[in-house]
gemmi code that builds the backbone of each chain (N, CA, C; Angstrom):
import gemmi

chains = {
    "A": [
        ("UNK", (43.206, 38.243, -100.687), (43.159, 38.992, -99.422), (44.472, 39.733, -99.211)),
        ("UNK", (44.427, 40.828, -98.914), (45.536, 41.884, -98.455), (46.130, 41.158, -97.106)),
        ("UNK", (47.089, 41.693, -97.247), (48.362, 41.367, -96.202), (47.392, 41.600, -95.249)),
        ("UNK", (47.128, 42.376, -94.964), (46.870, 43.863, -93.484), (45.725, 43.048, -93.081)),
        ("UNK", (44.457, 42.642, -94.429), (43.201, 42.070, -93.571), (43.619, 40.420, -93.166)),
        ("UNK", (44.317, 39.674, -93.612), (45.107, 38.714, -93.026), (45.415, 39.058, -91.916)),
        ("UNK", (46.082, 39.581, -91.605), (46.590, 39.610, -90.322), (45.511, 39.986, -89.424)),
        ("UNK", (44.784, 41.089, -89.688), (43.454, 41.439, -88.995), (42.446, 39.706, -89.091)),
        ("UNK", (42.373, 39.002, -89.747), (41.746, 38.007, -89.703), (41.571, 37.232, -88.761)),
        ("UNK", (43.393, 36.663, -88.869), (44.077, 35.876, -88.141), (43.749, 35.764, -86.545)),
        ("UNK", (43.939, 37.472, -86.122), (43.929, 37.866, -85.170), (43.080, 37.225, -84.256)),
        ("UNK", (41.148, 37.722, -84.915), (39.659, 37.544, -84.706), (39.787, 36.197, -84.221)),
        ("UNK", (40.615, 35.225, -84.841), (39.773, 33.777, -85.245), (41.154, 33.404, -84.150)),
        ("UNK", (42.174, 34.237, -83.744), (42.780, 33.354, -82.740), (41.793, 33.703, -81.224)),
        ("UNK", (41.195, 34.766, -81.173), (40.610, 35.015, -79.803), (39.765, 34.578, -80.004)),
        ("UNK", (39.040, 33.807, -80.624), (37.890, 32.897, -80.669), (37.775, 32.170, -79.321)),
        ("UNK", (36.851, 31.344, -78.709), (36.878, 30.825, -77.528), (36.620, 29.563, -78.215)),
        ("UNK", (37.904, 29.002, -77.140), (38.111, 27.405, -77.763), (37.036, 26.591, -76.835)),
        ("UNK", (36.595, 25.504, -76.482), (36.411, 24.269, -76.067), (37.271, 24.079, -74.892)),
        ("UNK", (37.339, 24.347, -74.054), (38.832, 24.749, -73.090), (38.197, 25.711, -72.207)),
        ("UNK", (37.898, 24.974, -70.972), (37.486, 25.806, -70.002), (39.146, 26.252, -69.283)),
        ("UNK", (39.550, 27.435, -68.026), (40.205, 27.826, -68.070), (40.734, 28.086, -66.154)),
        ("UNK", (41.504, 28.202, -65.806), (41.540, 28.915, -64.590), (40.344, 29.874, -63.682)),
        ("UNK", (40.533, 31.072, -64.315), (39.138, 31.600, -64.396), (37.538, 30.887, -64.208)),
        ("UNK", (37.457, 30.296, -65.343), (36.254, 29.708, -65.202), (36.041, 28.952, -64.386)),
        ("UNK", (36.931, 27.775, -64.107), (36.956, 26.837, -62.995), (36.908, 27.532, -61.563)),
        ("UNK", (37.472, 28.922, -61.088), (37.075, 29.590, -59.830), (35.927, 29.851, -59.841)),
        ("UNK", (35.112, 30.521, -61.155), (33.801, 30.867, -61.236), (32.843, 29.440, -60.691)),
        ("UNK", (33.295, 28.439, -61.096), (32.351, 27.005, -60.988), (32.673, 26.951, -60.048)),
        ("UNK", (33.264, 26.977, -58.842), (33.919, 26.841, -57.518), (33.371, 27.563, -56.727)),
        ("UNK", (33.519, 28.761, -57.036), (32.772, 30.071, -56.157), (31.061, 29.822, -56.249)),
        ("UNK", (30.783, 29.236, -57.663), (29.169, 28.912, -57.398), (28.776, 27.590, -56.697)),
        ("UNK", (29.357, 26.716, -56.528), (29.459, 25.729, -56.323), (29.472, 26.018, -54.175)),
        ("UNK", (30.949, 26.438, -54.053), (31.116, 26.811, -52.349), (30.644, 27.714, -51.717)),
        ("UNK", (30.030, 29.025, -53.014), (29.672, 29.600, -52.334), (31.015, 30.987, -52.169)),
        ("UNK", (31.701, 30.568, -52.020), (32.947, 31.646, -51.733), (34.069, 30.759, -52.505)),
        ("UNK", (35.127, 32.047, -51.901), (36.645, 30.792, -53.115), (37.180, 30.233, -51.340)),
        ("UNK", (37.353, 28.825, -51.960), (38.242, 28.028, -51.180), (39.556, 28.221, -50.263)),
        ("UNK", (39.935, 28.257, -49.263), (41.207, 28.255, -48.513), (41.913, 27.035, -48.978)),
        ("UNK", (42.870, 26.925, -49.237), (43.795, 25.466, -49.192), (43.496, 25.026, -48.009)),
        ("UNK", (43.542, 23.433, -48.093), (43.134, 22.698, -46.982), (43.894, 21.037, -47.136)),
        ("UNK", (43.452, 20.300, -46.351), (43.674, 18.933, -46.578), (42.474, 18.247, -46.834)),
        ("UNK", (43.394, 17.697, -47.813), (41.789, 16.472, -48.689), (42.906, 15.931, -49.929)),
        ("UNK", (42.645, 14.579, -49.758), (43.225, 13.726, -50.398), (42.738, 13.115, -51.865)),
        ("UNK", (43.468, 13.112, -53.204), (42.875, 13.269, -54.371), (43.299, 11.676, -54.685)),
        ("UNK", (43.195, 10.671, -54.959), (43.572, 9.577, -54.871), (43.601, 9.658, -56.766)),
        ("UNK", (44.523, 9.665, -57.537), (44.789, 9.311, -58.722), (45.640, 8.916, -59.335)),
        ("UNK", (45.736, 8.514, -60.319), (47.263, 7.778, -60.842), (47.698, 8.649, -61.328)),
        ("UNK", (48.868, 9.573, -60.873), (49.505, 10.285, -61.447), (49.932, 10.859, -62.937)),
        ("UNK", (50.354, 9.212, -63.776), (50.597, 9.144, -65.306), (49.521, 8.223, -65.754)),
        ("UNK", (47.756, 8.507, -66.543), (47.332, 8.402, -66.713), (47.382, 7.954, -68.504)),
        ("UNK", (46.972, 6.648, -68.856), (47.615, 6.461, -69.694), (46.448, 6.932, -70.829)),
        ("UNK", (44.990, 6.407, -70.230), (44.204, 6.274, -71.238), (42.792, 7.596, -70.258)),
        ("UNK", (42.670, 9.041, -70.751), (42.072, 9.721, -69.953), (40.139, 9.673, -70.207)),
        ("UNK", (39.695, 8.478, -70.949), (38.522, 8.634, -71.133), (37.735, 8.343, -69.708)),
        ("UNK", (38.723, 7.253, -68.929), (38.173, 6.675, -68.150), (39.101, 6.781, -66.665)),
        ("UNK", (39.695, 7.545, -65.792), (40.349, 7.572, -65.066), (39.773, 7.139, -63.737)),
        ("UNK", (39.471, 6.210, -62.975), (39.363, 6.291, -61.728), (40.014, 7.246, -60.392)),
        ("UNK", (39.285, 7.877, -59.472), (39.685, 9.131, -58.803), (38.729, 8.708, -57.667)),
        ("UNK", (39.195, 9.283, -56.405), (38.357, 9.143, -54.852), (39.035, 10.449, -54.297)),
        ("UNK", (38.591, 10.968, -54.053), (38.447, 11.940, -52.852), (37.790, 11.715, -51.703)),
        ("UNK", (38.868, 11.585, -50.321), (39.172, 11.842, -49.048), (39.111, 12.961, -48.641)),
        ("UNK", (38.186, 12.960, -47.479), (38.547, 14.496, -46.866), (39.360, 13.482, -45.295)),
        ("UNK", (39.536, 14.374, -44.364), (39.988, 13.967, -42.751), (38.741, 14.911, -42.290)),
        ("UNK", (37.912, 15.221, -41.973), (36.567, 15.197, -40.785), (35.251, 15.134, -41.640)),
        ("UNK", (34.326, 15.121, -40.893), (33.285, 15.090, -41.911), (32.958, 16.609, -42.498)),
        ("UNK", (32.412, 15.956, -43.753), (31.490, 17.442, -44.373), (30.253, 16.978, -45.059)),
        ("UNK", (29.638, 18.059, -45.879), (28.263, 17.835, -46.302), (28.409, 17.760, -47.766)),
        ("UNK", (29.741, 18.502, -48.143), (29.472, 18.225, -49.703), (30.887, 18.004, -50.234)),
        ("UNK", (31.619, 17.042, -51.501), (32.694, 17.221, -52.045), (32.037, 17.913, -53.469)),
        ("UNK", (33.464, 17.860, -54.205), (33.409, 18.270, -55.778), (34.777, 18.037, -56.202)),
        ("UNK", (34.353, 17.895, -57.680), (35.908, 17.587, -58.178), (35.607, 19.150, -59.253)),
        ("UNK", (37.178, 19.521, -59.560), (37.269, 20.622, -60.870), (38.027, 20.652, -61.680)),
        ("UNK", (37.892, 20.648, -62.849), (39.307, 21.013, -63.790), (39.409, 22.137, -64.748)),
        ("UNK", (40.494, 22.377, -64.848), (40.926, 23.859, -65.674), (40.588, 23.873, -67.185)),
        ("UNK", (41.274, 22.450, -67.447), (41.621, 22.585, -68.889), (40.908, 21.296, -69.386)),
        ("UNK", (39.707, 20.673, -68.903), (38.346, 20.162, -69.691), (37.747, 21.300, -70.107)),
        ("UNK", (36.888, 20.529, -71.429), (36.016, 21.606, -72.205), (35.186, 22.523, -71.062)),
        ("UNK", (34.766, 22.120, -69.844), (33.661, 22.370, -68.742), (34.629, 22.270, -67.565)),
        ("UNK", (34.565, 23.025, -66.428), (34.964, 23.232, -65.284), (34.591, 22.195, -64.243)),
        ("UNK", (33.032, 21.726, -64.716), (32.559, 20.709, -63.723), (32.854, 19.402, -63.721)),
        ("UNK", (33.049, 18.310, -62.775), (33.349, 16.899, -63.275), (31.902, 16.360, -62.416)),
        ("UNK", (32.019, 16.564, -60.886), (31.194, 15.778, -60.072), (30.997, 16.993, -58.769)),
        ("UNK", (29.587, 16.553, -58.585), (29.439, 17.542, -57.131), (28.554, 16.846, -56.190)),
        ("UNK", (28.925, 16.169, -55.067), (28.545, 15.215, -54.094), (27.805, 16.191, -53.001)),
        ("UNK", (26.712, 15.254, -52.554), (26.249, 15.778, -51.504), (26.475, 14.489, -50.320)),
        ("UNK", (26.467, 14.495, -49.082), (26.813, 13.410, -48.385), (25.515, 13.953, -47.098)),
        ("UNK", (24.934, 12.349, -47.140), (23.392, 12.800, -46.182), (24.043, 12.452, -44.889)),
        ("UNK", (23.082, 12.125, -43.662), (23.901, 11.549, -42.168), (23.837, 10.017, -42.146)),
        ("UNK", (23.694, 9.643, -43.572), (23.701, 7.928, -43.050), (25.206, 7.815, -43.969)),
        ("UNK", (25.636, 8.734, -44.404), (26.984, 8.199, -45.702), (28.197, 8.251, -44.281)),
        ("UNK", (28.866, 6.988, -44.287), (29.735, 6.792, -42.899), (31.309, 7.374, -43.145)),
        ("UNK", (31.412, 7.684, -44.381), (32.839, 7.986, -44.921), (32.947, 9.412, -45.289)),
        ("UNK", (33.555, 10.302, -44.946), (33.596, 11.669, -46.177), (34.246, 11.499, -47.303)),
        ("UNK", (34.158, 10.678, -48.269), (34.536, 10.450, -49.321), (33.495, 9.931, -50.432)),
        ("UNK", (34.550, 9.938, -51.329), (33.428, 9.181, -52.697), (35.020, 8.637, -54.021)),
        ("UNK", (34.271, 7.778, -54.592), (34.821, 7.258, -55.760), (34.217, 7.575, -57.046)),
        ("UNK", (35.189, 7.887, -58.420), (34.233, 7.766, -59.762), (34.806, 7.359, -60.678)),
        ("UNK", (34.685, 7.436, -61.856), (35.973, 7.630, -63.326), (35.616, 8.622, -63.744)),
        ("UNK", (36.430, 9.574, -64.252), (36.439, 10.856, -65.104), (37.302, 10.726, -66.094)),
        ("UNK", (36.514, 11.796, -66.959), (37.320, 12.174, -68.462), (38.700, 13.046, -67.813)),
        ("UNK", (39.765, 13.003, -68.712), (40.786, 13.821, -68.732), (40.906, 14.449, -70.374)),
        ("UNK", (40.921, 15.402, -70.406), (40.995, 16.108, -71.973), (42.479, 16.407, -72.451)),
        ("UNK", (43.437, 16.373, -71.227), (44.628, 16.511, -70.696), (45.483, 16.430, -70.130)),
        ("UNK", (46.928, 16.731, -69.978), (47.349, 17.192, -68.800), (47.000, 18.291, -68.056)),
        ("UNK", (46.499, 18.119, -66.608), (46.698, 19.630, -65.778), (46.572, 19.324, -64.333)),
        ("UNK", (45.913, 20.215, -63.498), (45.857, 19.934, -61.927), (44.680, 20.097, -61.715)),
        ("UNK", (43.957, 19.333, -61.550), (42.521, 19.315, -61.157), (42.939, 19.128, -59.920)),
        ("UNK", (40.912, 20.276, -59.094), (40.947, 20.120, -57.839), (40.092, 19.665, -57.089)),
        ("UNK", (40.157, 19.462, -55.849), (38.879, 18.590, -54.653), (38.590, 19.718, -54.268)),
        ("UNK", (37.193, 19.795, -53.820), (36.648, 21.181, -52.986), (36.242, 20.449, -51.975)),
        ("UNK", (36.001, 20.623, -50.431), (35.243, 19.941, -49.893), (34.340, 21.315, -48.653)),
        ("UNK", (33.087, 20.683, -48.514), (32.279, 21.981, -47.995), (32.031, 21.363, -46.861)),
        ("UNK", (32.109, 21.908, -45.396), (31.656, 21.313, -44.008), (30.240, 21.880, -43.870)),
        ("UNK", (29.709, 21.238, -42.742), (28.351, 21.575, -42.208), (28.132, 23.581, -41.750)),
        ("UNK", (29.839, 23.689, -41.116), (29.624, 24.604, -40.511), (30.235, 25.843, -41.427)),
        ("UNK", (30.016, 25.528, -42.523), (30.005, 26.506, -43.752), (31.453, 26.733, -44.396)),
        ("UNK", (32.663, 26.079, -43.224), (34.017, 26.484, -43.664), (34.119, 25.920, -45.615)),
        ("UNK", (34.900, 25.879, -46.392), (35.250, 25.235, -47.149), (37.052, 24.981, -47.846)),
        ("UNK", (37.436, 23.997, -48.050), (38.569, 24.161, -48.538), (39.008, 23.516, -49.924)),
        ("UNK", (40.377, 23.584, -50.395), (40.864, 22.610, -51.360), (42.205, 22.573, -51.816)),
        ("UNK", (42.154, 21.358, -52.338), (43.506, 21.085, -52.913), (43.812, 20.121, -54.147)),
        ("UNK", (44.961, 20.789, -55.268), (45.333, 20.279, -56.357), (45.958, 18.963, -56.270)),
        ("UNK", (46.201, 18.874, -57.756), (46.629, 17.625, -57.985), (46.882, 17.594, -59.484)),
        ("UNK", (48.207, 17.825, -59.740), (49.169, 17.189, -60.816), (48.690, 16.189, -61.785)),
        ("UNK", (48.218, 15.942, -62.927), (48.060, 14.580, -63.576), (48.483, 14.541, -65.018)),
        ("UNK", (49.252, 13.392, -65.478), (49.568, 13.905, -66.729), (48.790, 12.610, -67.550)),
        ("UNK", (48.529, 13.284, -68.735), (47.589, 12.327, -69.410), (48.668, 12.277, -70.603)),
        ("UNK", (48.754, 10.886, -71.151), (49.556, 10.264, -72.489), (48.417, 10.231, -73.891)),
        ("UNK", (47.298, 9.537, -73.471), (46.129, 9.284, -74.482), (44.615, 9.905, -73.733)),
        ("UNK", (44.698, 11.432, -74.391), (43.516, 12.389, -73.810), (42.066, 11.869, -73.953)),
        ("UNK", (41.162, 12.102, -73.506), (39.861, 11.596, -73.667), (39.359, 13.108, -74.984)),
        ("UNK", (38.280, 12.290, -75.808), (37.282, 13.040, -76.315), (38.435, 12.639, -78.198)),
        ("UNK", (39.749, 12.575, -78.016), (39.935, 12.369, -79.383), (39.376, 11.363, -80.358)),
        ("UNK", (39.085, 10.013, -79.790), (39.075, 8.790, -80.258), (37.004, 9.789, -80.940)),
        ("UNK", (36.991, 8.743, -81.975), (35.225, 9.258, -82.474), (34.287, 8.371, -81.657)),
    ],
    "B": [
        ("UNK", (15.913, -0.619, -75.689), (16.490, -1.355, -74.725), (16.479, -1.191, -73.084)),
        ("UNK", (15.847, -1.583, -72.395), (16.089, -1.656, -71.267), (17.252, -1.193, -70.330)),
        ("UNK", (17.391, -0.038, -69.499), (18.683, 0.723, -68.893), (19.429, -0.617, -68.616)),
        ("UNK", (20.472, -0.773, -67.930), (20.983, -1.778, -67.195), (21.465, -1.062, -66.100)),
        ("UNK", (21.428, -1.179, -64.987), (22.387, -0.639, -63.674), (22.942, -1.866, -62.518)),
        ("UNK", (24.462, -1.799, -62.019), (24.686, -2.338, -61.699), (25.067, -2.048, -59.856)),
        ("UNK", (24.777, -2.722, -58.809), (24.614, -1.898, -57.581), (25.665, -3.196, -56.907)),
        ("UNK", (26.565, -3.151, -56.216), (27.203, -3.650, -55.273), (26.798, -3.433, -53.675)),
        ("UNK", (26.311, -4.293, -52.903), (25.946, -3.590, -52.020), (26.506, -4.794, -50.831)),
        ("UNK", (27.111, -5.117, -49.909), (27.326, -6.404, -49.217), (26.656, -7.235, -48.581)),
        ("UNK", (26.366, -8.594, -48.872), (25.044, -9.181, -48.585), (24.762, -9.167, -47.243)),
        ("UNK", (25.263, -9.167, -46.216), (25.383, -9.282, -44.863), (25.860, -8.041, -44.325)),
        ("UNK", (25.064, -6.989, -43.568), (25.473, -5.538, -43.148), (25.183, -5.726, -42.230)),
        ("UNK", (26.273, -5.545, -41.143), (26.050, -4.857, -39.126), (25.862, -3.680, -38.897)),
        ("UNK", (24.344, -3.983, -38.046), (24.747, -2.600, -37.379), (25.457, -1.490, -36.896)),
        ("UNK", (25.417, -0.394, -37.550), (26.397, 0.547, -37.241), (27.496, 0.536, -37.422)),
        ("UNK", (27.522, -0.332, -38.649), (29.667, -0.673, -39.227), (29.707, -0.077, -40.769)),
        ("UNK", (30.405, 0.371, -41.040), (30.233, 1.219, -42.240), (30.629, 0.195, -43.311)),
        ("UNK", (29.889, 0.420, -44.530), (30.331, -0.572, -45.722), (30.048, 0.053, -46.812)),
        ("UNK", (30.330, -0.007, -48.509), (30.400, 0.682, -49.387), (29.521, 0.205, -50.052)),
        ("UNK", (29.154, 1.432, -50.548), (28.169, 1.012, -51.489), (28.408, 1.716, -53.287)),
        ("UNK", (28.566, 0.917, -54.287), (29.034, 1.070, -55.314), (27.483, 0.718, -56.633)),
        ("UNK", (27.473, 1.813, -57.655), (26.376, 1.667, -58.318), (26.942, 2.173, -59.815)),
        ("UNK", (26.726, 1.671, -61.064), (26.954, 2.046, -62.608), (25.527, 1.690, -62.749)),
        ("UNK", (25.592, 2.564, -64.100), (24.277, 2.355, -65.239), (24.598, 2.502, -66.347)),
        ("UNK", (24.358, 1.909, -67.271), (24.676, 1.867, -68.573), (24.516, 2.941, -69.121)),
        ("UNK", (24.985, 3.652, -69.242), (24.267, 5.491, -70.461), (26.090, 5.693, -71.141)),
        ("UNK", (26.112, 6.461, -72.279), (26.869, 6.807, -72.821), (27.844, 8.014, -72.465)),
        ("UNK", (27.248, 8.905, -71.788), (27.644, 10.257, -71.399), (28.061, 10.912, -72.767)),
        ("UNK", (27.308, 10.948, -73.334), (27.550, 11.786, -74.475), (28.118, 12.935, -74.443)),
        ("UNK", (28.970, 13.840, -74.664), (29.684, 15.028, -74.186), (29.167, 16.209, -74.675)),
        ("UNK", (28.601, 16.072, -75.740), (27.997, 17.304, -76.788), (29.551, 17.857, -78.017)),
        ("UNK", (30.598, 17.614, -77.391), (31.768, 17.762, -78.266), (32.545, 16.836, -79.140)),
        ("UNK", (32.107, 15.605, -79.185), (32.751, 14.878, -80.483), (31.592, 14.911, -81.485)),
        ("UNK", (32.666, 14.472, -82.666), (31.567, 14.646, -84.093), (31.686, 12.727, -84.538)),
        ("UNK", (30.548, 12.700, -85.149), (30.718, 11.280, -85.638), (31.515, 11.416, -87.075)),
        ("UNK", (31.346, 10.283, -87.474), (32.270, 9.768, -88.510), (31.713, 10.497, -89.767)),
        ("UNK", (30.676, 11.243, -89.818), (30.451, 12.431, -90.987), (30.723, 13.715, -90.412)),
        ("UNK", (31.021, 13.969, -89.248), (31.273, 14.872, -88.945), (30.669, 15.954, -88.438)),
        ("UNK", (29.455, 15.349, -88.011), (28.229, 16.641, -87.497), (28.672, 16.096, -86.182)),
        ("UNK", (28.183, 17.141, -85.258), (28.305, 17.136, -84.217), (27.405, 16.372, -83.186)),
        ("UNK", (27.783, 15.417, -82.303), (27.267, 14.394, -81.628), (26.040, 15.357, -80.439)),
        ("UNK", (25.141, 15.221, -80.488), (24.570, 16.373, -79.307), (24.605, 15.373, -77.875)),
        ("UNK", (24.986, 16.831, -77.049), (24.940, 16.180, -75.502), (23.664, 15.468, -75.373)),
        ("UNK", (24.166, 14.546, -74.152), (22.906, 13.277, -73.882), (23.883, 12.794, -72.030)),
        ("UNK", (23.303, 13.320, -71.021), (23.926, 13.003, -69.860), (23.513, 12.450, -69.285)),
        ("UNK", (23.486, 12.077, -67.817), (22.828, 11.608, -66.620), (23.280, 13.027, -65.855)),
        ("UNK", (22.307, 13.271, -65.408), (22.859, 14.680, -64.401), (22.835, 14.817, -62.987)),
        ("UNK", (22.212, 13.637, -62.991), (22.099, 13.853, -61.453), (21.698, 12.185, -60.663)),
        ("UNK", (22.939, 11.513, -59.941), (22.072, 10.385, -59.142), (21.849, 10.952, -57.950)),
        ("UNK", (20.878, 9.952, -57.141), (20.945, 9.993, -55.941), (20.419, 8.515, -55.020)),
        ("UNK", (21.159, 8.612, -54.053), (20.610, 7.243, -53.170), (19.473, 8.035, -52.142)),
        ("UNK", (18.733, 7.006, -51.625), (17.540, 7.886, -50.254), (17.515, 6.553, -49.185)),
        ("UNK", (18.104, 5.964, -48.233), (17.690, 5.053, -47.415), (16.321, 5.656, -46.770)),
        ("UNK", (15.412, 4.972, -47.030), (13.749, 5.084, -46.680), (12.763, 6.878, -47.135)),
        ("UNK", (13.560, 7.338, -47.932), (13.015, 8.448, -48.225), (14.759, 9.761, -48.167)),
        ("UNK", (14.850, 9.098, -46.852), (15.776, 10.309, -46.848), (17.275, 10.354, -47.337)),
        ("UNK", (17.606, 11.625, -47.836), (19.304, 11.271, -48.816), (20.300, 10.944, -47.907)),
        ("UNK", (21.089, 10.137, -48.890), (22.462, 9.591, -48.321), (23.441, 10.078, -48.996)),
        ("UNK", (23.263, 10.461, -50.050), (24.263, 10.340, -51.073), (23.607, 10.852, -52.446)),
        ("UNK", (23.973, 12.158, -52.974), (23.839, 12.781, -54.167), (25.035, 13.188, -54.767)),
        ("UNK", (24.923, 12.805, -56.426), (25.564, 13.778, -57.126), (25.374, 14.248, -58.511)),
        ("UNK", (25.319, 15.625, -58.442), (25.457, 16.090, -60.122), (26.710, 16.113, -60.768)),
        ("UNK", (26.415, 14.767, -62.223), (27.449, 14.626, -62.929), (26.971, 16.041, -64.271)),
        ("UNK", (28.832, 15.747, -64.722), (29.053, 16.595, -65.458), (29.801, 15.683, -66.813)),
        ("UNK", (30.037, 16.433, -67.903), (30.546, 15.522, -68.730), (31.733, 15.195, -68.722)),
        ("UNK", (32.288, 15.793, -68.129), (33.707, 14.896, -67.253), (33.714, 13.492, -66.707)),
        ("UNK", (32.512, 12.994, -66.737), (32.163, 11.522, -66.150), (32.483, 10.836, -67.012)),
        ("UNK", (32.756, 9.579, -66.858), (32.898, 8.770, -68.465), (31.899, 8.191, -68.296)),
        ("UNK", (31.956, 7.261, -69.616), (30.562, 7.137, -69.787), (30.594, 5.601, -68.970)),
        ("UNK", (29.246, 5.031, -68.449), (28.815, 4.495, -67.485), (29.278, 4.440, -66.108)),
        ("UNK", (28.478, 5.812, -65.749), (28.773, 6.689, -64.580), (29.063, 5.817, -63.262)),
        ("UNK", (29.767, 5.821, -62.813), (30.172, 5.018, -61.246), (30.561, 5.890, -60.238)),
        ("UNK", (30.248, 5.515, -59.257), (30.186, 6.207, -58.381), (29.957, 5.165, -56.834)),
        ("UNK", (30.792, 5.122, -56.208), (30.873, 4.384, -54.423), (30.838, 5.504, -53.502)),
        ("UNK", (29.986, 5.143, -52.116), (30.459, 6.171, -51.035), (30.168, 4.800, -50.032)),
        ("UNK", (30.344, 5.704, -48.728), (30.170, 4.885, -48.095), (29.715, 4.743, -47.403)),
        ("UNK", (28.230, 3.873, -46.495), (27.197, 4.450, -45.222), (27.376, 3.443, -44.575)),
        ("UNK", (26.567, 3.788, -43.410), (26.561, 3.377, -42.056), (24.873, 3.467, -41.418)),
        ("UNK", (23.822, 2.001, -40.997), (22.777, 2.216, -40.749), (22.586, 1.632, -39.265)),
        ("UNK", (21.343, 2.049, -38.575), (21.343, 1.387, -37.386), (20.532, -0.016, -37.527)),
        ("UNK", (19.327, 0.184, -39.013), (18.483, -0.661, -38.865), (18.219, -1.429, -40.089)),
        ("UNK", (17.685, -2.164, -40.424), (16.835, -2.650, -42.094), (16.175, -1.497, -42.456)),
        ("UNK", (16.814, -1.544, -44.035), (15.786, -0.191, -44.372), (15.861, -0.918, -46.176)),
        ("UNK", (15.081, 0.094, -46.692), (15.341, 0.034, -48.572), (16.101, 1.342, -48.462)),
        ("UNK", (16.754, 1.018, -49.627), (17.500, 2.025, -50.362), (17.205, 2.181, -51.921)),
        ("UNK", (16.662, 3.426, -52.086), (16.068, 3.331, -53.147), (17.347, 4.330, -53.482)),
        ("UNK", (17.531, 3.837, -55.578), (18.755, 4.598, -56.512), (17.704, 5.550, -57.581)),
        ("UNK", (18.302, 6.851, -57.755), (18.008, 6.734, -58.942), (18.719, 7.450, -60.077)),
        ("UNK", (18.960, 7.923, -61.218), (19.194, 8.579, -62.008), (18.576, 8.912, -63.416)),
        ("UNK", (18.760, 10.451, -63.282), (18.145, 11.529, -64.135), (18.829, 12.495, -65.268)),
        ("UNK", (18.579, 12.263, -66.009), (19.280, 13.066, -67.542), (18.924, 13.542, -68.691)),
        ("UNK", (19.461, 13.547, -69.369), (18.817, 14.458, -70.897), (17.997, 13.580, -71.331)),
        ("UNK", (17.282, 14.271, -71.892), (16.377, 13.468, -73.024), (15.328, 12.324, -71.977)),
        ("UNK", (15.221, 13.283, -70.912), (14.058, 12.824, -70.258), (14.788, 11.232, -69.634)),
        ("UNK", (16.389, 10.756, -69.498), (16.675, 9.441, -69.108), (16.385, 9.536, -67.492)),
        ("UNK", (15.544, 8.198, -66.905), (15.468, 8.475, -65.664), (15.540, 6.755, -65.285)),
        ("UNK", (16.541, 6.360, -64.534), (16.155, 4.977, -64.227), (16.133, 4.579, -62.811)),
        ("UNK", (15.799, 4.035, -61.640), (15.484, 3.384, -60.546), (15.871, 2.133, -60.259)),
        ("UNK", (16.383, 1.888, -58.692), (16.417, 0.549, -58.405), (16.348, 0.800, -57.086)),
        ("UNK", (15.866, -0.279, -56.740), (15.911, -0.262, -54.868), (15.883, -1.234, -54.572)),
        ("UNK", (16.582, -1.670, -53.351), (17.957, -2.591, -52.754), (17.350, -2.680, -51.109)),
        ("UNK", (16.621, -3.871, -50.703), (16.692, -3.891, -49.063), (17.986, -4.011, -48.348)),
        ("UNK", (18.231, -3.428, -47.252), (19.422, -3.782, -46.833), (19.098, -4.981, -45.356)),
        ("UNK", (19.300, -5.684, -45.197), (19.609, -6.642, -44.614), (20.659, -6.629, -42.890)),
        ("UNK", (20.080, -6.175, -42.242), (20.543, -5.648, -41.115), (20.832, -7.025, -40.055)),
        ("UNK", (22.194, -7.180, -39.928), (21.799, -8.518, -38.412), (22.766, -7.956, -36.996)),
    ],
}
model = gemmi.Model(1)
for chain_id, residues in chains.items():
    chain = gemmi.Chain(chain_id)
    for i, (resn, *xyz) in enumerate(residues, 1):
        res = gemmi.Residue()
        res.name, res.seqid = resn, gemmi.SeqId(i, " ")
        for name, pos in zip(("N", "CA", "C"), xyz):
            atom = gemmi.Atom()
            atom.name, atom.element = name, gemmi.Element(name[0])
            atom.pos, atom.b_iso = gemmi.Position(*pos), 0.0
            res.add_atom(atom)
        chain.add_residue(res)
    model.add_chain(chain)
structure = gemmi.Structure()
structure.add_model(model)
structure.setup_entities()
């Protein structure tokens, strides 16, 4: 192979689309999800900051008033989506608990949607030591 | 094999006092992105969707994603005035669908 189509090769196969959902995409899953893009708001992401082992992370999201729906999001999982809650009039808490994959470090976010259509959200920092999806 | 699901629910519930309710099921959450040990690619296999219904009507839904690990958990938390059932269920690839329902015990 010639220098020139090497480099032309190289190029192709670096803009390839990785497994790695992105900023972008994660607003797109957000915006379909709320409906519109989010205002920053308050809502509480309950996680362990330095996450040692990310196959299995335990996470709760808090809101402070009620609403009708949460969601969790992340940037830099293969997929934007983790969880998308609906909360009926008998659920007494605006919250929920789960475990999620981490593929990484990054800032995943809480969305939370009210009755009266407002919606908001907020990040959250997490660093992962042992990523989920490597182990076979 | 038979699903397994596991439901926490508190044996003794008051009226109108809120208490948690916590539910797993055994499934893998297959991701569709790891390869096995020859190296073909593992195909997705999820749960996509639970939901609770005290007497028909919802309390509590959610669509998982493969961000879940595998044996999906999930707590929220309700509040009833009366005895009711609470019926669970969950739905996923490959046609997985499993059920349980739980009287609740009102004093």
């Amino acid at each position: 192979m010639k220098r020139r189509e090497f480099i032309v090769a190289a190029a192709v196969f670096a803009s390839l689309p990785e497994a790695q959902a992105s900023d972008e995409a994660m607003r797109a899953a957000i915006r379909a999800w709320a409906g519109r893009d989010p205002e920053p708001g308050t809502l509480k992401i309950d996680i362990a900051e330095l996450v040692e082992n990310g196959n299995a992370v335990p996470v709760r999201v808090v809101a402070n008033e009620p609403v009708t729906g949460l969601a969790l999001f992340t940037p830099l999982n293969p997929e934007p989506g983790v969880i998308q809650v609906s909360l009926g009039a008998a659920a007494a808490k605006p919250e929920f608990s789960t475990r999620m994959r981490l593929a990484r470090s990054q800032r995943i976010v809480a969305v939370a949607r009210a009755a009266d259509g407002r919606c908001w959200q907020v990040g959250m920092d997490v660093i992962v030591t042992l990523a989920a999806c490597v182990e076979p | 094999m038979a699903t397994r699901a596991v439901i926490s629910i508190p044996a003794a519930i008051k009226a109108n006092e809120a208490f948690e309710v916590r539910a797993t099921v055994a499934h893998a959450m297959e991701t569709g992105y790891r390869s096995s040990d020859e190296g073909a690619r593992l195909p997705r296999d999820l749960v996509r969707r639970f939901e609770c219904r005290l007497d028909g009507e919802l309390v509590f839904a959610a669509d998982l994603f493969a961000a879940i690990s595998a044996n999906p958990y999930v707590s929220f938390w309700m509040r009833v005035g009366k005895a009711g059932e609470l019926r669970f269920s969950w739905r996923g690839d490959n046609g997985f669908e499993h059920f349980e329902t739980r009287t609740l015990n009102v004093t």
